[in-house]
C-alpha positions as CSV (number, residue, x, y, z in Angstrom):
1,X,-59.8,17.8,31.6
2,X,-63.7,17.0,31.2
3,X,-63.8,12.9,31.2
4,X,-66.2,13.6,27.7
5,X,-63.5,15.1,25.9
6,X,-60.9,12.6,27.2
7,X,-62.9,9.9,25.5
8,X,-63.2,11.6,22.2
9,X,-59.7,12.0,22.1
10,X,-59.5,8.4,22.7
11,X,-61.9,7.5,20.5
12,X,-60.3,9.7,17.7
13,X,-56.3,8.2,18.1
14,X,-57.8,4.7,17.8
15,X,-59.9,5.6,14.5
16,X,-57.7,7.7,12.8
17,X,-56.1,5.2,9.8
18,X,-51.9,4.8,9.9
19,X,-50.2,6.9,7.5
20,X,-48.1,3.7,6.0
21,X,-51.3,1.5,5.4
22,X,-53.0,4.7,3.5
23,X,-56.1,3.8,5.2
24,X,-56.4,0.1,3.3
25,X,-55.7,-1.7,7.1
26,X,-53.8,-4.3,5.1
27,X,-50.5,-5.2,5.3
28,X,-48.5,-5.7,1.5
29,X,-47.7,-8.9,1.0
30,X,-44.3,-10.6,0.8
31,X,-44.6,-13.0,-1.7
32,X,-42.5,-11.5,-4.1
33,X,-39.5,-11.4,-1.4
34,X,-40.2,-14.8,-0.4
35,X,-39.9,-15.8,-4.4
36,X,-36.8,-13.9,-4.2
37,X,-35.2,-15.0,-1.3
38,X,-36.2,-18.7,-2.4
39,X,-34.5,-18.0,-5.5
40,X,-31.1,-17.5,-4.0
41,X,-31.1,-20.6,-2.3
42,X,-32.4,-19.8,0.8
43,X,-34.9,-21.6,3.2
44,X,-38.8,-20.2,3.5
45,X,-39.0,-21.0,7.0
46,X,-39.6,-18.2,9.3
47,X,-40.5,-15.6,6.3
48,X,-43.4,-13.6,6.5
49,X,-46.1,-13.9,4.6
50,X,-46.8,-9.5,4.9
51,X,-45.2,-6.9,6.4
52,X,-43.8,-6.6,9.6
53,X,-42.1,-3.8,12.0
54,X,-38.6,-3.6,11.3
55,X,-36.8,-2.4,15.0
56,X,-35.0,-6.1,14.2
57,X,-33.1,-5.1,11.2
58,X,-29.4,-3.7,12.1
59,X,-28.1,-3.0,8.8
60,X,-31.4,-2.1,6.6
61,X,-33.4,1.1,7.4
62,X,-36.1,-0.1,10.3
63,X,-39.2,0.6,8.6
64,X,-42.0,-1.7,7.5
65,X,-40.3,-4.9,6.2
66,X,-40.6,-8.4,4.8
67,X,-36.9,-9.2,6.4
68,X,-36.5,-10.7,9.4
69,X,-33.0,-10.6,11.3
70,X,-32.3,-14.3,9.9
71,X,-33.0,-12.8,6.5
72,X,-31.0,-10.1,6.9
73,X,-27.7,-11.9,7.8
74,X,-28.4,-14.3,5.2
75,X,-28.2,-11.4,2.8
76,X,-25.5,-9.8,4.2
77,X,-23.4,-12.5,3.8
78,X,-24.6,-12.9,0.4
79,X,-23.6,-9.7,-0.7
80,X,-20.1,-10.6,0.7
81,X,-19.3,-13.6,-0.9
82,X,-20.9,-11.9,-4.1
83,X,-19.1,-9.3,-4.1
84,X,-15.5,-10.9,-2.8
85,X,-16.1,-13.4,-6.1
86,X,-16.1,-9.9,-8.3
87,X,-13.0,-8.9,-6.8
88,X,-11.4,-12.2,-7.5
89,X,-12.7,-12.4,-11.3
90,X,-11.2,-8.9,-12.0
91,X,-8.2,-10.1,-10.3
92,X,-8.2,-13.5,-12.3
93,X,-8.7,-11.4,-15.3
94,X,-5.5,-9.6,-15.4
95,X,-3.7,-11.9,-13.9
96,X,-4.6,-14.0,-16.8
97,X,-3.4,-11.0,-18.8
98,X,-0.5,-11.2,-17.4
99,X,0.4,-14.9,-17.3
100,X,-0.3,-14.6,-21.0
101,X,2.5,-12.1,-21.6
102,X,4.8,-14.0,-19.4
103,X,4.0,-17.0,-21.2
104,X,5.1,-15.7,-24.5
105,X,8.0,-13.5,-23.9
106,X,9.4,-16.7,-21.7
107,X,8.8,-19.0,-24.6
108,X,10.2,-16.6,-27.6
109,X,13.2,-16.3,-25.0
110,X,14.4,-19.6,-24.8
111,X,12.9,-20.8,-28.2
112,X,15.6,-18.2,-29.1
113,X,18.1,-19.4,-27.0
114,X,17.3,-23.2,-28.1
115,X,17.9,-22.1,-32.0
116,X,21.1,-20.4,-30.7
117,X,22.3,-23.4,-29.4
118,X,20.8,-25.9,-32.4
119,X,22.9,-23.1,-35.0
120,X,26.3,-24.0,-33.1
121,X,25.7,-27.5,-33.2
122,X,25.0,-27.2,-37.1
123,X,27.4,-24.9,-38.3
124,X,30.4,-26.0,-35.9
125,X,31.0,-29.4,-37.0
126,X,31.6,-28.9,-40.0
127,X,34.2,-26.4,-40.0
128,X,35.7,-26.9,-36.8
129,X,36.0,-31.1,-37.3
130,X,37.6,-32.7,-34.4
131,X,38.0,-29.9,-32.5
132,X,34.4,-29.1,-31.8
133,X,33.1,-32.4,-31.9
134,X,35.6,-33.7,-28.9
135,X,34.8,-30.7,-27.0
136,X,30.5,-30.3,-27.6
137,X,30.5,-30.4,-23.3
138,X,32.3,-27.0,-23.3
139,X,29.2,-25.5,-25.3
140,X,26.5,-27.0,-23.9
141,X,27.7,-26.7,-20.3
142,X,27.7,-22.7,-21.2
143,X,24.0,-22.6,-22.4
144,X,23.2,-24.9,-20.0
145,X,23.9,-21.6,-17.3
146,X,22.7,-19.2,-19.3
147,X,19.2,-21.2,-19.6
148,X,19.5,-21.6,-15.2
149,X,20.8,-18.0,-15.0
150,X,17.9,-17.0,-17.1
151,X,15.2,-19.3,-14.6
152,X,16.7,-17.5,-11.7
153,X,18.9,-19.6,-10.1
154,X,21.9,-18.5,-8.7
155,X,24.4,-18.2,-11.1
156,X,27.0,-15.6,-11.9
157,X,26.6,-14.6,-15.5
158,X,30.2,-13.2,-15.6
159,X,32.1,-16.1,-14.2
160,X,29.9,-18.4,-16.0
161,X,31.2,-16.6,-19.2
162,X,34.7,-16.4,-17.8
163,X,34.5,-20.3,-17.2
164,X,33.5,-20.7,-20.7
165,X,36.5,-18.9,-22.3
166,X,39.0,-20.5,-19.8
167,X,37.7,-23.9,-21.1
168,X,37.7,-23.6,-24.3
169,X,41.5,-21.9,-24.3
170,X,42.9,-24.9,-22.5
171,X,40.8,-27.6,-25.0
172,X,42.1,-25.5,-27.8
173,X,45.6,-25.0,-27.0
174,X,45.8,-28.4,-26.6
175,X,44.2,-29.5,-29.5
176,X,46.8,-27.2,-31.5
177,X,49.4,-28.4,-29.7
178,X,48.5,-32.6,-30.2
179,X,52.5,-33.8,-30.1
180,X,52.9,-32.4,-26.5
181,X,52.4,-34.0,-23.7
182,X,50.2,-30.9,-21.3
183,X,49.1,-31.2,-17.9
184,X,47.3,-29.1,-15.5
185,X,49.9,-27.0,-14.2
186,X,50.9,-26.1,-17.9
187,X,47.6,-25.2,-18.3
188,X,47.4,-23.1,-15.8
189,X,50.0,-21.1,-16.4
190,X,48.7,-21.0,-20.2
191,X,45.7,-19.6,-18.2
192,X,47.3,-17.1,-16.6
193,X,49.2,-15.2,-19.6
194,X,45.6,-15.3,-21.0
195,X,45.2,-12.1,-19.5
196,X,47.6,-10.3,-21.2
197,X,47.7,-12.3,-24.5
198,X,43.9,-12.1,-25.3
199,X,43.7,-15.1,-27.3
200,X,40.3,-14.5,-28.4
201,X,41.0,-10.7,-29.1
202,X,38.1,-8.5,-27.7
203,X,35.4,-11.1,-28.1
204,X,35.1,-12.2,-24.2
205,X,35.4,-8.5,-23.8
206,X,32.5,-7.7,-26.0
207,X,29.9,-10.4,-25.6
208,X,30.3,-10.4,-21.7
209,X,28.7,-6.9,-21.6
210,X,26.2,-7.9,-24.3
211,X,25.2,-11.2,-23.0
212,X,25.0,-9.4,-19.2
213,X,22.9,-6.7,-20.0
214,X,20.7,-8.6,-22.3
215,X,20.3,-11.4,-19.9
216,X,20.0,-9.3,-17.3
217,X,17.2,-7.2,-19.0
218,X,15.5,-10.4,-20.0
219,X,15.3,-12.1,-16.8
220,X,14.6,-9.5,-14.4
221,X,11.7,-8.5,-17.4
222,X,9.9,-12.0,-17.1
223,X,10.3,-11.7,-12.9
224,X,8.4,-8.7,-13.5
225,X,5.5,-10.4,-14.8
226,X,5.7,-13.3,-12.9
227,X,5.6,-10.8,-9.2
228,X,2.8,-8.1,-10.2
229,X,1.0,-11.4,-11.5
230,X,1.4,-13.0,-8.2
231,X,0.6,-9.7,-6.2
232,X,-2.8,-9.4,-8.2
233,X,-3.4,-13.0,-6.7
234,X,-2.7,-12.6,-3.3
235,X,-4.4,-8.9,-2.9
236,X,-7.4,-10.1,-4.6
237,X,-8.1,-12.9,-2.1
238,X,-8.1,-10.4,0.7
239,X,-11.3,-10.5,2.7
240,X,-13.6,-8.1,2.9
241,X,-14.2,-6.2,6.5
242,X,-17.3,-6.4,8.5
243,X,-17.7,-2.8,8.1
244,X,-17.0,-3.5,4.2
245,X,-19.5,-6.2,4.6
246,X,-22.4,-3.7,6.2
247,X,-22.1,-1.4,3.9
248,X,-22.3,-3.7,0.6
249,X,-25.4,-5.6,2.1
250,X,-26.9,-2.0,2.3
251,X,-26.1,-0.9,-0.9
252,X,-27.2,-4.4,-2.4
253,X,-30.1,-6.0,-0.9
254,X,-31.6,-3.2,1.6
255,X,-33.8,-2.2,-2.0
256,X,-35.0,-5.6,-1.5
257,X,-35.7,-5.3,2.1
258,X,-37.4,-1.6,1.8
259,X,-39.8,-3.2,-0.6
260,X,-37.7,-1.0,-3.5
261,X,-35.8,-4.1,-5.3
262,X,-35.8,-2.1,-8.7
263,X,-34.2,0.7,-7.0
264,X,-30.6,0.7,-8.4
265,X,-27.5,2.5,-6.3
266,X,-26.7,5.7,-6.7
267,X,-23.3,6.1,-8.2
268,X,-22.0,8.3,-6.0
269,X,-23.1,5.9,-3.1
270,X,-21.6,2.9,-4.9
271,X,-18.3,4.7,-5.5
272,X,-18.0,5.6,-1.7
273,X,-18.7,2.2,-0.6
274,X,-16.6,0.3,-3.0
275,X,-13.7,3.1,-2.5
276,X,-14.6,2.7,1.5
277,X,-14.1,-1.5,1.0
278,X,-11.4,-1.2,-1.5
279,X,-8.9,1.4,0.4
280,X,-6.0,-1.0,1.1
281,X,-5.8,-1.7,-2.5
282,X,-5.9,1.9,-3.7
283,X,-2.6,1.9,-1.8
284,X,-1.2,-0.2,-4.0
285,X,-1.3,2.2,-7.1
286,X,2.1,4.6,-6.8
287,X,4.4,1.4,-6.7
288,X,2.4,-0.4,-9.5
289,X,2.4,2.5,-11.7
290,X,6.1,2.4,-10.8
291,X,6.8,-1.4,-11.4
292,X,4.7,-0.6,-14.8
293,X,7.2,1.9,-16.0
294,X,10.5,0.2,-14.7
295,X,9.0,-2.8,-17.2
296,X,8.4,0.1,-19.6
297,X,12.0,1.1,-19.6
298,X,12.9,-2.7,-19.6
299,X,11.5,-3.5,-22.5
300,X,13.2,-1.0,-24.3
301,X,16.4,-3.1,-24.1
302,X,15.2,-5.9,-26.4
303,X,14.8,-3.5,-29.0
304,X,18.4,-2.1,-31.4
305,X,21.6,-3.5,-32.7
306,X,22.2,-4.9,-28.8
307,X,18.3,-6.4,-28.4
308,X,17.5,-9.9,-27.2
309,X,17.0,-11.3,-30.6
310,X,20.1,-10.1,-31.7
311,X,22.5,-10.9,-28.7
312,X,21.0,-14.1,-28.5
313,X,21.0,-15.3,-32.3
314,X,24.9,-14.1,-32.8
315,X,26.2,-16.3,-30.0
316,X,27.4,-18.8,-32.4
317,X,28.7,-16.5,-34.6
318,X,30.9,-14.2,-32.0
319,X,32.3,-17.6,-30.6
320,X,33.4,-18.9,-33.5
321,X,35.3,-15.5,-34.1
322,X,36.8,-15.9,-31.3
323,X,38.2,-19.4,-32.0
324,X,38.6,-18.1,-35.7
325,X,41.4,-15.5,-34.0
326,X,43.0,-18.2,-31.9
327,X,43.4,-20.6,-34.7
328,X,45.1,-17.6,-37.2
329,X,47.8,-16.8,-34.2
330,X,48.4,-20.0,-32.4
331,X,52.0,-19.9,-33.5
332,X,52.4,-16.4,-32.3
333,X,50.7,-17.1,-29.0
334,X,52.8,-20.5,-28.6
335,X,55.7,-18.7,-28.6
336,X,55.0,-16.3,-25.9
337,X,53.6,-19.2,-24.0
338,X,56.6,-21.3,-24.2
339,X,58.9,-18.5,-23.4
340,X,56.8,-17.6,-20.1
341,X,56.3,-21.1,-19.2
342,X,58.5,-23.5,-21.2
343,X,58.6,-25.7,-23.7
344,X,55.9,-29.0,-23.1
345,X,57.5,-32.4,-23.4
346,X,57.2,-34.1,-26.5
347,X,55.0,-37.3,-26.9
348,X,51.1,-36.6,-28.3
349,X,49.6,-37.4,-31.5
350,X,51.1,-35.6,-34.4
351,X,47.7,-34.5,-35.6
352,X,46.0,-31.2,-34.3
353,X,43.3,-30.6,-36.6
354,X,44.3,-27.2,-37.4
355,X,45.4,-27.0,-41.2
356,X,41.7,-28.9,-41.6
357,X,40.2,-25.5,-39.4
358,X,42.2,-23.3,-41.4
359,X,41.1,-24.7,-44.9
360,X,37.4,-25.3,-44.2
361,X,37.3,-21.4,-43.1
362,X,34.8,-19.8,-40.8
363,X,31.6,-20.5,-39.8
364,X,28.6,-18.7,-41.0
365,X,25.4,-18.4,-39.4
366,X,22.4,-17.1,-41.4
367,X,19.9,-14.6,-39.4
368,X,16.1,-14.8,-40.0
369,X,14.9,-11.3,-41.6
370,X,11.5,-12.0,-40.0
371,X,12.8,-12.4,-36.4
372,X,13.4,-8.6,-35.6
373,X,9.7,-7.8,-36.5
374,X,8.4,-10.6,-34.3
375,X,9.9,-9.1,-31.0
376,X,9.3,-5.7,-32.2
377,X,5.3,-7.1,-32.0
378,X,5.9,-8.8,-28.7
379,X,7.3,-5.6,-27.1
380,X,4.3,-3.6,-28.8
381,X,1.4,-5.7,-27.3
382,X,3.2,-6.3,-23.5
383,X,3.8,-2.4,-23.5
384,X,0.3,-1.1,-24.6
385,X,-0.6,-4.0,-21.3
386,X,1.3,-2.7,-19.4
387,X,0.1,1.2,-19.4
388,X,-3.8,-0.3,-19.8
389,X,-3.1,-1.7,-16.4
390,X,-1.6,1.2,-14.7
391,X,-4.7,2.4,-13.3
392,X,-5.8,-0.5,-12.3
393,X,-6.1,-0.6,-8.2
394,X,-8.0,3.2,-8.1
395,X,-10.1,2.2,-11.2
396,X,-11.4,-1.1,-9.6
397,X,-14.5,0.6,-7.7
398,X,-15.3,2.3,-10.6
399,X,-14.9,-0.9,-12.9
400,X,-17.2,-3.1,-10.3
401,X,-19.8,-0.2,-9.7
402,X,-20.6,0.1,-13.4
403,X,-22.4,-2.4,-14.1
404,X,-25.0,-1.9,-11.0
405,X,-25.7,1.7,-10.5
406,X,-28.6,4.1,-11.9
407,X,-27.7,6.2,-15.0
408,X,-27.8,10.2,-14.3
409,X,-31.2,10.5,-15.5
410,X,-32.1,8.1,-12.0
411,X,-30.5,10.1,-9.7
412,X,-33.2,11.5,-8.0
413,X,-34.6,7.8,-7.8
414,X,-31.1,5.9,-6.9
415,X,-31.3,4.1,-3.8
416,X,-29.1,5.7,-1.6
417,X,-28.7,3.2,1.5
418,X,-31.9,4.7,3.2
419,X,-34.8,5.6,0.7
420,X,-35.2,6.0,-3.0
421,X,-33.7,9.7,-3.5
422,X,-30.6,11.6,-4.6
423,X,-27.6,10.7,-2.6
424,X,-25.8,14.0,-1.5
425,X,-22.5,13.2,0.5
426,X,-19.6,13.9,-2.1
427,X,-17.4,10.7,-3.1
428,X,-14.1,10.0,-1.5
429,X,-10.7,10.3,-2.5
430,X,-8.6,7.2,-3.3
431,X,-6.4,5.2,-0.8
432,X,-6.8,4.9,3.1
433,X,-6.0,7.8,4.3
434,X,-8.7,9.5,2.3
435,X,-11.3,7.5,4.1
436,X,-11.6,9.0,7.1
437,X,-14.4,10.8,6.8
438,X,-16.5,8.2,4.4
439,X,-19.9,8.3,5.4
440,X,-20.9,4.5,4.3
441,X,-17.6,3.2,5.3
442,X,-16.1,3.2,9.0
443,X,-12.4,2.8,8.6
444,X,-9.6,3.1,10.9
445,X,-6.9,4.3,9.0
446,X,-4.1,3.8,11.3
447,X,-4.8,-0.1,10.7
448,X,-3.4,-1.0,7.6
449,X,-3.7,-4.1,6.0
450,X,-0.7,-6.1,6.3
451,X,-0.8,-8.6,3.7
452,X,-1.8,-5.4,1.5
453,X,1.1,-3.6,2.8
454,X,3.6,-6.6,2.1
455,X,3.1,-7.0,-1.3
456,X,3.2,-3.2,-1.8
457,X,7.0,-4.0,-0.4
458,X,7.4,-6.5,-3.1
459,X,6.6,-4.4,-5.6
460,X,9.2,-1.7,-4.5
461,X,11.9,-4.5,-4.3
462,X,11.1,-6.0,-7.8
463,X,10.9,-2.4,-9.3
464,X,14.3,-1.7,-7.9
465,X,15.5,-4.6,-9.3
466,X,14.1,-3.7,-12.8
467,X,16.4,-0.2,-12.5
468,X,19.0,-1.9,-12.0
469,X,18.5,-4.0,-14.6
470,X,17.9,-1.2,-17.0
471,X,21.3,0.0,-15.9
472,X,23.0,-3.6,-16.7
473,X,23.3,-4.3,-13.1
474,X,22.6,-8.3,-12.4
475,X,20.1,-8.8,-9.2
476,X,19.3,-11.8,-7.6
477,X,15.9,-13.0,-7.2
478,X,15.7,-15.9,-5.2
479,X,14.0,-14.3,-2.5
480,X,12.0,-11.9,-4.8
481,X,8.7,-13.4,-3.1
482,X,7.8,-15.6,-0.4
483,X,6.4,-18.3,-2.3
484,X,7.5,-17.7,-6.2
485,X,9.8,-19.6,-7.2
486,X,12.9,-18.4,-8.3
487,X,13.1,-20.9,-11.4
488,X,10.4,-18.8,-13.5
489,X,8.7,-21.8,-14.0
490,X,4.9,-19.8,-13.6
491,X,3.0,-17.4,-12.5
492,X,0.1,-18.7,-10.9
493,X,-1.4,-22.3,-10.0
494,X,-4.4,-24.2,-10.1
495,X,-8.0,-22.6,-10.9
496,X,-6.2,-18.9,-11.5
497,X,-4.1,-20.2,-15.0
498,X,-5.6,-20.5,-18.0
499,X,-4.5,-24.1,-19.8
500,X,-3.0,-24.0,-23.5
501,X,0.5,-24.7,-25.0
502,X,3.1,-23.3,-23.7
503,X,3.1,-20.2,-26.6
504,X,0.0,-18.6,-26.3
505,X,-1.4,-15.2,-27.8
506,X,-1.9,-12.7,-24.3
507,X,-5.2,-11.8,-23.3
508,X,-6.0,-7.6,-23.8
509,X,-9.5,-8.3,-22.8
510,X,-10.4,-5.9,-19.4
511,X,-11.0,-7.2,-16.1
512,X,-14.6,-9.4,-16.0
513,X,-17.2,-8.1,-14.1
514,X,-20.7,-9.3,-13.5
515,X,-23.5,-7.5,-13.4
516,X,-25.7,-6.2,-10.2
517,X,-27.2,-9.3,-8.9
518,X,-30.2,-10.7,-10.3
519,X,-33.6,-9.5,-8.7
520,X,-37.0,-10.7,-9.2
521,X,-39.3,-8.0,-11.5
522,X,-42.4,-9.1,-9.8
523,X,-41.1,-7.7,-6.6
524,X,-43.5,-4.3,-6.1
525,X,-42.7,-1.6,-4.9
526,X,-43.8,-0.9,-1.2
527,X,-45.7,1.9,-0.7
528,X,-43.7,4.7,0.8
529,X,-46.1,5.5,3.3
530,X,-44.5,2.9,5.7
531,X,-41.7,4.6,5.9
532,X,-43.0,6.4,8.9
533,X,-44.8,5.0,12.2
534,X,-48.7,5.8,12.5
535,X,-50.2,8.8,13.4
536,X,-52.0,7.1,15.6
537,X,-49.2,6.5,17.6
538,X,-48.8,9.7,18.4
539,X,-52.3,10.3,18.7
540,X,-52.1,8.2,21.8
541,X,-48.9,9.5,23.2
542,X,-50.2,12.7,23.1
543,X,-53.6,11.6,24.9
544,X,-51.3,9.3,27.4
545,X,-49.8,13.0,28.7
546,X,-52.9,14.5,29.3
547,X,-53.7,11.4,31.4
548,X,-51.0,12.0,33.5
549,X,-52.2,15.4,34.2
């Protein structure tokens, strides 16, 4: 090649202006990044004043740039933590919800039980004399275990009940029976032809499978609560993974990076990343929707002639006709006593109390006409919860992109993790296994999350637990989770409860989510020519080859 023409070829790649400086030879300044970056807390040390080459930058496209590498991890884990605290507030949010419901279902529940109990004491005394107010332990020891039963411990409604009735047959027989002189083993042989004698008639018949099913129903109802509010907890606090993490500082503060900060996601892009980052938790929806709809069924139990309010309210009154049926045979069932296990030696009191029981007639408990309508409310506002939050886990990308991503009419000006332009890829189905071919996301789906995966094993145990509740079968929950208590006592601790008196109204409102974060309007827009390298560059490669030759 002539030396003459080599030169101008020189002289021409060394004049010929860069395509991303438009011929100005000035770099654009960064001083609307730097007032940015300043404004999330970050140090000015080491930011550039203009523009820079961006090879450095692993996450963020490498063109022209006002982020450096420090920068850019600063950001990244920004966008983490940012993102990680939405998580939790959504999570905080229905578990709030939830602790709310728990809250008042538990209190109505034993504020029932406690009026129950404060009718006995009343209306008992007064009728039944002597032979309630020597033998008050018998009745409170018996709401005493319903009330643990109820808080989880381990107690066996049935015997508890069967306790009950054996008590109060050996304090009555021998309050009818004051002259004689009767010991244990008379009383346990009055015990025994119990069975066939039925004292009590079909009471202890009847108001064991009430009381059972009822309790059963109302306990394992509250446990629900208490075990999807705990599961919201402990899934929410799960970390994000550094591949998560990538892909959200892309989505969130590459814009800022690319000199596009006004640049809003593209809601397709958002939706794949946030269904890429949030794939675990997808899983959890078939066995939530499932645990929803066990409660579902649950709650239809408190409703009807055989509800909470009204198993729990008659109490008084089915026990005193009970001891009403006793009292009106007690000579018929002393006979059969005596004859199948002898006639008690003389030498008690004369007085049994039983002519006052018999003219004083029965006790009477008066039922509030307001109290059916109250539950009915309560079992209204926790089931209209409990489908709103049914959707929940597969909804939550949707519910956190919302507030940050460009409306339809943006969508050929979205940011879609490299430029401003429309983002093509379709969006991804829900749960791990859909993942696998996620474009912002790289997943292995034969890693599961394990604590993920463990509470989704909770929630199968509790929902079994609920159907077999619905079908009046008792469950034990004492080792329903691995840190809940089994007393019922709460739901969640610290920070994550709301504070307020023990009845309090439960919280509809949806999960909180804030919106994209803030950026700086005085941030302009980089000029898109710096998207590629200088012709220049290749001006010289190209004259570099014919070197050669």
């Amino acid at each position: 090649m002539d030396f003459p023409l080599l030169m101008a070829l020189v002289f021409c790649a060394l004049t010929v202006p860069g395509f991303g400086d438009m011929g100005s030879g000035k770099a654009q300044s960064c001083s609307d990044i730097r007032q940015f970056y300043n404004g999330k807390g970050f140090s000015l040390n080491g930011v550039p004043q203009s523009e820079i080459s961006g090879e450095h930058l692993r996450i963020c496209p490498q063109g022209y740039t006002c982020c450096t590498s420090v920068m850019e991890d600063s950001l990244s884990n920004l966008s983490r933590t940012e993102m990680e605290g939405l998580i939790r507030d959504a999570g905080r949010a229905l578990q709030a919800s939830l602790n709310g419901q728990y809250k008042v279902f538990d209190g109505y529940l034993l504020e029932l039980l406690n009026h129950s109990e404060g009718v006995l004491q009343e209306s008992y005394p007064p009728v039944l004399g002597s032979l309630y107010t020597q033998n008050t332990r018998v009745f409170s020891d018996l709401y005493t275990e319903l009330r643990r039963y109820y808080r989880g411990s381990n107690v066996n409604i049935e015997e508890a009940l069967n306790e009950f009735w054996a008590r109060l047959l050996e304090r009555l027989f021998k309050g009818a029976n004051g002259r004689y002189l009767i010991g244990d083993d008379y009383l346990e042989c009055v015990s025994k032809q119990s069975e066939t004698l039925r004292p009590f008639g079909d009471t202890p018949r009847d108001l064991k499978l009430k009381v059972t099913r009822t309790f059963v129903a109302a306990r394992s109802f509250v446990q629900g609560l208490v075990i999807s509010g705990e599961v919201v907890r402990k899934v929410s606090q799960v970390p994000l993974s550094p591949e998560c993490m990538r892909a959200i500082m892309k989505m969130t503060y590459c814009p800022h990076c690319r000199g596009v900060p006004s640049a809003r996601p593209c809601a397709n892009y958002c939706a794949n990343v946030l269904k890429g980052c949030l794939a675990n938790q997808a899983d959890l929806d078939t066995e939530w929707r499932n645990l929803a709809d066990a409660m579902l069924q649950v709650a239809n139990r408190f409703e009807g002639a055989s509800s909470v309010d009204v198993v729990f309210r008659s109490l008084p009154t089915h026990m005193s006709e009970a001891i009403t049926t006793m009292m009106d045979n007690i000579d018929t069932f002393n006979n059969k006593v005596f004859q199948a296990c002898g006639n008690p030696r003389e030498g008690g009191t004369s007085s049994t109390g039983l002519e006052e029981v018999k003219r004083r007639g029965k006790v009477t408990v008066e039922t509030s006409p307001t109290s059916g309508a109250r539950l009915e409310k309560l079992v209204s506002d926790v089931s209209s919860r409990l489908r709103d939050m049914q959707p929940y886990w597969v909804s939550l990308p949707s519910t956190l992109c919302s507030d940050r991503v460009a409306t339809r009419t943006q969508a050929d000006k979205c940011w879609n993790g490299m430029a401003r332009a429309r983002y093509l890829p379709e969006v991804m189905g829900d749960g791990l296994a859909s993942q696998i071919n996620n474009p912002e996301v790289e997943i292995d789906i034969t890693k599961p999350d394990m604590t993920i995966r463990q509470q989704i094993m909770q929630l199968k145990i509790m929902t079994n637990r609920l159907k077999n509740a619905f079908n009046g079968n008792d469950v034990d929950f004492q080792d329903t989770s691995d840190d809940v208590s089994g007393s019922g006592s709460g739901m969640c601790t610290d920070e994550n409860c709301p504070r307020g008196p023990r009845l309090m109204a439960p919280s509809t409102d949806r999960p909180k989510v804030y919106a994209y974060p803030p950026e700086n309007k005085k941030v302009v827009k980089a000029s898109a020519n710096h998207n590629l390298p200088s012709i220049a560059l290749y001006l010289l490669s190209f004259v570099m080859l014919l070197l050669r030759r």
